[in-house]
Each structure stands twice: as C-alpha cells, then as structure tokens.
ChimeraX commands (.cxc) that place a marker at each C-alpha (Angstrom):
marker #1 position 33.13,-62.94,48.57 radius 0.5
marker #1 position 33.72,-61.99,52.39 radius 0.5
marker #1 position 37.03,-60.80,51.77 radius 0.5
marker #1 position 35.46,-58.65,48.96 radius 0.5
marker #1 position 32.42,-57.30,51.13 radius 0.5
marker #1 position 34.96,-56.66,54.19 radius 0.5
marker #1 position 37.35,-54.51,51.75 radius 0.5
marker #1 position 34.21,-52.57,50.81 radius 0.5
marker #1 position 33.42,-51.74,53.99 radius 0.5
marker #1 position 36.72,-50.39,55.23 radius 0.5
marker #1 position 36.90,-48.45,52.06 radius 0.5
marker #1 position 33.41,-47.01,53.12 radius 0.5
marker #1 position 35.14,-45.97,56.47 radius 0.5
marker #1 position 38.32,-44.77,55.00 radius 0.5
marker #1 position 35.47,-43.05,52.16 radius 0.5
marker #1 position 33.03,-41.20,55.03 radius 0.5
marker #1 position 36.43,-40.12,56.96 radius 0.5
marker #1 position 37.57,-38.35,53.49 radius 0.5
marker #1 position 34.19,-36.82,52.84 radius 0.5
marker #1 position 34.11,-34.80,56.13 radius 0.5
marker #1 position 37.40,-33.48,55.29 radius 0.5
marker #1 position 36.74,-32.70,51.66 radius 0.5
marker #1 position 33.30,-31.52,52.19 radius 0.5
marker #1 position 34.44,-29.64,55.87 radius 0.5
marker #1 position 36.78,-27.87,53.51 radius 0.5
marker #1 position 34.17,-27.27,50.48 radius 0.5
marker #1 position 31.98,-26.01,52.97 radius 0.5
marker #1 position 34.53,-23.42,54.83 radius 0.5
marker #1 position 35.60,-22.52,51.35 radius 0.5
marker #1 position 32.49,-22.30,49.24 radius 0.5
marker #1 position 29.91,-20.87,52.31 radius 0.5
marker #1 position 31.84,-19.37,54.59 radius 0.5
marker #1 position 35.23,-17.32,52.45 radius 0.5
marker #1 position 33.03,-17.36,49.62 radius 0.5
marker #1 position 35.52,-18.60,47.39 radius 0.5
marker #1 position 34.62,-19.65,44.22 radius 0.5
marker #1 position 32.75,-23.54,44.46 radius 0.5
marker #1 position 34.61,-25.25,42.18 radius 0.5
marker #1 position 38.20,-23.57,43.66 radius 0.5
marker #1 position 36.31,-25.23,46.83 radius 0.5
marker #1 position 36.12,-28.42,45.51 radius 0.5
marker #1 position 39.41,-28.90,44.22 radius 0.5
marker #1 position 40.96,-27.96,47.64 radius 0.5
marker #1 position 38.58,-30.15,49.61 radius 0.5
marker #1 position 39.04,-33.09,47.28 radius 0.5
marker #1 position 42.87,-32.33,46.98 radius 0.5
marker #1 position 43.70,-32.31,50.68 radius 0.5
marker #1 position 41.00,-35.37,51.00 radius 0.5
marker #1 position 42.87,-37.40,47.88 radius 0.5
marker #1 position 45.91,-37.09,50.80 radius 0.5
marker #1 position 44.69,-39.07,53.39 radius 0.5
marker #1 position 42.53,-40.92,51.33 radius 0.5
marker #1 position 45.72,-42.79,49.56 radius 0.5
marker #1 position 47.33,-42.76,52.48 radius 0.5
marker #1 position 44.59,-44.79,54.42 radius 0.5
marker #1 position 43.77,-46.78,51.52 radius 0.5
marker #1 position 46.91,-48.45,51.27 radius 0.5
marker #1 position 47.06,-48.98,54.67 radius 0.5
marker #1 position 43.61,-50.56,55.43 radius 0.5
marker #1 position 41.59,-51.41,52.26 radius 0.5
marker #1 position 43.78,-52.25,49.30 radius 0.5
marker #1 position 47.01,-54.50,48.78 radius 0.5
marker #1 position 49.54,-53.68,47.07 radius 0.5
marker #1 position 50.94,-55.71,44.04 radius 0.5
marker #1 position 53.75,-58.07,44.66 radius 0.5
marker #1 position 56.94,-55.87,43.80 radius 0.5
marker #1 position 55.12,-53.07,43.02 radius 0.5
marker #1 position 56.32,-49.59,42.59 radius 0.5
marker #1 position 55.05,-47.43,45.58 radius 0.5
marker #1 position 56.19,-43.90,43.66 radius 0.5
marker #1 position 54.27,-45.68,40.09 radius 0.5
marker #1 position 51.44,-46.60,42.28 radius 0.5
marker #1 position 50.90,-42.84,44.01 radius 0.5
marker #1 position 51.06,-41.83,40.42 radius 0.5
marker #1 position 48.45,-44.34,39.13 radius 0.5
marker #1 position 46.27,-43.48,42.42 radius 0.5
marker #1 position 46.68,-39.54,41.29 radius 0.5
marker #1 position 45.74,-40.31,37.77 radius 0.5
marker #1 position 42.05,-42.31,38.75 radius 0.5
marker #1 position 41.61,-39.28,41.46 radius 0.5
marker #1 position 41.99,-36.76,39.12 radius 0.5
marker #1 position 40.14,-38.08,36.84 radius 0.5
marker #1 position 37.48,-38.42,39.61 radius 0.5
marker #1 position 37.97,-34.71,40.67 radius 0.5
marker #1 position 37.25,-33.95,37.13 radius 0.5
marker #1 position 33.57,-36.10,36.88 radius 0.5
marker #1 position 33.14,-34.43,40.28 radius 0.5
marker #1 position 33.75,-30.76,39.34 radius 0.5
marker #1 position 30.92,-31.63,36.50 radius 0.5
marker #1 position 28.89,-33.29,38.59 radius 0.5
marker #1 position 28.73,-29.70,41.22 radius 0.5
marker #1 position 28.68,-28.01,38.23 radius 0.5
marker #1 position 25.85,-29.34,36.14 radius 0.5
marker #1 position 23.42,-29.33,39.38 radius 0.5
marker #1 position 24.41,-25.88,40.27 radius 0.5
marker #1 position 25.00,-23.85,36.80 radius 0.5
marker #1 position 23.24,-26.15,35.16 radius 0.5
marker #1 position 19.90,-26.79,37.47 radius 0.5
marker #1 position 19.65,-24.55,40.30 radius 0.5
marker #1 position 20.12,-20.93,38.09 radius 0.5
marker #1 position 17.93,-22.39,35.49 radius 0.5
marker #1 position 15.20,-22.63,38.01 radius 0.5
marker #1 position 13.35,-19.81,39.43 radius 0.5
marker #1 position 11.01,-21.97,41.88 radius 0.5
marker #1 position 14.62,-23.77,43.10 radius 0.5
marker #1 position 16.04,-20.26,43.46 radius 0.5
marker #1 position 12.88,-18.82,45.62 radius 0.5
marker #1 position 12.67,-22.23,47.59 radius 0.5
marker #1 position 16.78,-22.93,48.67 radius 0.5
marker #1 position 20.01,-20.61,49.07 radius 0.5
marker #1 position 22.40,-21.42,46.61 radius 0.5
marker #1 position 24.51,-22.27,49.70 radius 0.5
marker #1 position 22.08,-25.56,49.57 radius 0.5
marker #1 position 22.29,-26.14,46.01 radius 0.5
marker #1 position 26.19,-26.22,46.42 radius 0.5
marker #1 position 25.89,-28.64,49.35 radius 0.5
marker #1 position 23.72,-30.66,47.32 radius 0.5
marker #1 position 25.64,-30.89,44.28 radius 0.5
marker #1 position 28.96,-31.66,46.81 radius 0.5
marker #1 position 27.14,-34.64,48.09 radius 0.5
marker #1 position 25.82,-36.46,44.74 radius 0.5
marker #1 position 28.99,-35.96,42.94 radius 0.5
marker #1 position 30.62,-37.60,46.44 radius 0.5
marker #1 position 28.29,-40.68,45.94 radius 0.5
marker #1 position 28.60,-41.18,42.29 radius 0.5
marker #1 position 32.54,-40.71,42.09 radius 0.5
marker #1 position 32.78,-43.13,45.47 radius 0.5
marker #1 position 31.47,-45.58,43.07 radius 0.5
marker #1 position 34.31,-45.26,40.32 radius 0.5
marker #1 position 36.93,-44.60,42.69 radius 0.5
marker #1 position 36.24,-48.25,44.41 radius 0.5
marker #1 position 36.00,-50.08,40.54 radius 0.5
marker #1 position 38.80,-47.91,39.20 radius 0.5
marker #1 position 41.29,-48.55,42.03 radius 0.5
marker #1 position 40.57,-51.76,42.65 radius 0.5
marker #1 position 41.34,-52.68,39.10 radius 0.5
marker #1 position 43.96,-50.19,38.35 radius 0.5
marker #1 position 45.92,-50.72,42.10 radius 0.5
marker #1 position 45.25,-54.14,42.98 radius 0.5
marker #1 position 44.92,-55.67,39.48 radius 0.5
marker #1 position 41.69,-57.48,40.17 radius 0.5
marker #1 position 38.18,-57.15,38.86 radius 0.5
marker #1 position 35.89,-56.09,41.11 radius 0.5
marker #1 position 34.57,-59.96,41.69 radius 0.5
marker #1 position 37.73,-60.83,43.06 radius 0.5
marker link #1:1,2 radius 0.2
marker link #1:2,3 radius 0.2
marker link #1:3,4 radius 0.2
marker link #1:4,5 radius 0.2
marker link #1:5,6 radius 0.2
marker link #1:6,7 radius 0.2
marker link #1:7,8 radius 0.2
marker link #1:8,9 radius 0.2
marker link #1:9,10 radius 0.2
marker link #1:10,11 radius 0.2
marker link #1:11,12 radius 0.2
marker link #1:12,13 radius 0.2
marker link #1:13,14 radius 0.2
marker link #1:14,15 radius 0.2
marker link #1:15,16 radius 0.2
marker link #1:16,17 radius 0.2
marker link #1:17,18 radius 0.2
marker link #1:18,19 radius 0.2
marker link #1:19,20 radius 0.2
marker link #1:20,21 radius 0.2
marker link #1:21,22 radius 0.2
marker link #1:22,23 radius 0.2
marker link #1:23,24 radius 0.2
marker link #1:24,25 radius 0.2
marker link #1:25,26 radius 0.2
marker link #1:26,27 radius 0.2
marker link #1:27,28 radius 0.2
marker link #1:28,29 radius 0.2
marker link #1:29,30 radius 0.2
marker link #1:30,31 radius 0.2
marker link #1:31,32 radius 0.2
marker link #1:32,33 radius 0.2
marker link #1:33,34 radius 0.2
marker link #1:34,35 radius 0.2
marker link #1:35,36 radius 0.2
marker link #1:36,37 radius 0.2
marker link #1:37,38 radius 0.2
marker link #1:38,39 radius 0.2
marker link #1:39,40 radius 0.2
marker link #1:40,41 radius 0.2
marker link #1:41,42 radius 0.2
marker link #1:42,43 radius 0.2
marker link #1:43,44 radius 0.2
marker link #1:44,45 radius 0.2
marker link #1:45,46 radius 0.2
marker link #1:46,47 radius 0.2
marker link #1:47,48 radius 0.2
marker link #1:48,49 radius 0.2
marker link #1:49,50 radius 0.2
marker link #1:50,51 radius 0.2
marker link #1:51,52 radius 0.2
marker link #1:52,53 radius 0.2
marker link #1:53,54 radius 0.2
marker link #1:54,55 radius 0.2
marker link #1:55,56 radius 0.2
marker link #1:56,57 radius 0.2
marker link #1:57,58 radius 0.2
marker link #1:58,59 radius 0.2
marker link #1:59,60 radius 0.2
marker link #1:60,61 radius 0.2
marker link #1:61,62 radius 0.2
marker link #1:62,63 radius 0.2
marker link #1:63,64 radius 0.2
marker link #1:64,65 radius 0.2
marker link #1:65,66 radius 0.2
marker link #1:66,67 radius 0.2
marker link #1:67,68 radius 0.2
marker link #1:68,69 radius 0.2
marker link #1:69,70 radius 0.2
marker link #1:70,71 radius 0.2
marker link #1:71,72 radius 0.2
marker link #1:72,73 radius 0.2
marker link #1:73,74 radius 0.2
marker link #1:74,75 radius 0.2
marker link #1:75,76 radius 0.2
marker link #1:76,77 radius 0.2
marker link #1:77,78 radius 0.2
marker link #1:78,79 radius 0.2
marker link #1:79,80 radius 0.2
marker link #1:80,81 radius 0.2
marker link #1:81,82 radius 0.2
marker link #1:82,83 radius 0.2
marker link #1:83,84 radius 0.2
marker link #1:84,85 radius 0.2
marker link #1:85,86 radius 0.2
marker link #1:86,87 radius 0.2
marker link #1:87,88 radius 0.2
marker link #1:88,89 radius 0.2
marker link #1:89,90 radius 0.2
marker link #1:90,91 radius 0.2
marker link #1:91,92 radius 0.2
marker link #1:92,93 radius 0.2
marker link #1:93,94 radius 0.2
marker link #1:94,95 radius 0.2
marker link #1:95,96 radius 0.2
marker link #1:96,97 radius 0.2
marker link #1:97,98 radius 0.2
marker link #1:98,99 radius 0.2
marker link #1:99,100 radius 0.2
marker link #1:100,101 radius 0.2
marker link #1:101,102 radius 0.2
marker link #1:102,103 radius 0.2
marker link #1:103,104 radius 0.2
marker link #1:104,105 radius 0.2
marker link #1:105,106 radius 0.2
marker link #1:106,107 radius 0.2
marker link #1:107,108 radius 0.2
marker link #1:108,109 radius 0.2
marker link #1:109,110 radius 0.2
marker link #1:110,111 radius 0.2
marker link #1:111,112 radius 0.2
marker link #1:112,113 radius 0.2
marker link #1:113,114 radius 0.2
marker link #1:114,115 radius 0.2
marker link #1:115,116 radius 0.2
marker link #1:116,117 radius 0.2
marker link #1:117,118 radius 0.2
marker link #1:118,119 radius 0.2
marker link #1:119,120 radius 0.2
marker link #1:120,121 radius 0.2
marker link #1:121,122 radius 0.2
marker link #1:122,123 radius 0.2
marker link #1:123,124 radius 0.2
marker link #1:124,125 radius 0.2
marker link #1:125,126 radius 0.2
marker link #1:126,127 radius 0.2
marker link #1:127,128 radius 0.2
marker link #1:128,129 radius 0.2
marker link #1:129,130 radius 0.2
marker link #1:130,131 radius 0.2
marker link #1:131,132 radius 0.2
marker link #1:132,133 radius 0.2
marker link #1:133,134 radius 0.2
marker link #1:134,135 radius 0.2
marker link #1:135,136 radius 0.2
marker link #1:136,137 radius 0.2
marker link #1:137,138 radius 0.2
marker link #1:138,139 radius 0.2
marker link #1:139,140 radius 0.2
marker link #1:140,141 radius 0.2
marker link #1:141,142 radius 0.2
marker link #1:142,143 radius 0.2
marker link #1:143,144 radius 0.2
marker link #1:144,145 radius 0.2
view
C-alpha cells in the first residue's frame, strides 16, 4: 500500500508540473491570441502529453518486463487521447453548454473565467482516469496493486 500511495504522489508532482504547462499554454492561447478554446486545449494538452510520458516513465510508473518502449508510447497516446477527448467535452459542456445558457453567469464572470474554469475541472476529472487507465494499461496492475 506505501508503494501504491508513494507512486500516487509522484504522479501528482509529475500531474501539477503538466498542468502549468498545458493550462500556461490554454491560457496564452485561449485569453491572450484569442484562439479558438478548444484549438487551446489541444495544444496545451498536446505539448503537456510530451513531458508528461516522458516524466512518467521516468519517476512514477515501471515499465513491463520486456516491454516494447515504441508499443508502450503508442498505448500511452491512445489513453491520452482518449483523455484529451473527455477533456475537450468536459471545457465544452461548462462553457457552450453552461456559461452561454446563463444570463446571470454571463453578467457575473468574463467568459475568459468560464474557460479557466472549465480548463481546471476537466484537469481534475481526466487526472483521475489517466492514473487508473495507465496504471492498468502501462504497468499491467489494478489500481490495488
């Protein structure tokens, strides 16, 4: 169980280190160039997804005996895309979806806020399935391991 708790914790530092950079990014993109916030995400989370894997195999996961590092970069692609994708809905549904559907949201934040906002729960809820997916999908374990 300490092993498991210590791994968590390393992948929360190796996490918080790739949030700045993805949510630096979203921010410079979405707030300051005014690109699009979705095109936003998917460059913050893209260049993020970089040093993620590359910090995650080097502090908080091990790798399978034998296994293929080239297969395992394309298995670590695969569960980040896929988390890119919930995350994109996520940012979506709270600003599409909630913020221009509410006037008293509207007259009380910027949507600069809502974006932010959005950015940050998706963040929490896909930190969640990247730890159970990798963990399973990398390593091989269950999560209780």
């Amino acid at each position: 169980m300490n092993k498991l708790i210590n791994q968590i914790l390393r992948f929360g530092v190796v996490g918080v280190l790739a949030f700045l950079i993805d949510y630096g990014i979203f921010v410079l993109f979405a707030n300051v160039l005014n690109i699009h916030y979705l095109i936003a995400n998917f460059f913050g989370f893209t260049i993020s997804l970089i040093f993620n894997y590359l910090m995650s195999m080097k502090f908080v996961f091990s790798r399978k005996e034998g296994a293929d590092k080239k297969k395992e970069f394309v298995t670590f692609c695969i569960l980040s895309v896929i988390g890119l994708g919930i995350n994109e809905l996520i940012i979506l549904a709270c600003v599409d979806g909630v913020y221009l559907h509410s006037m008293m949201l509207q007259e009380t934040f910027d949507i600069g806020i809502a974006k932010q906002a959005g950015k940050i729960i998706a963040t929490g809820i896909v930190m969640v399935y990247n730890f159970i997916s990798r963990k399973i999908f990398i390593e091989g374990k269950k999560t209780g391991e």
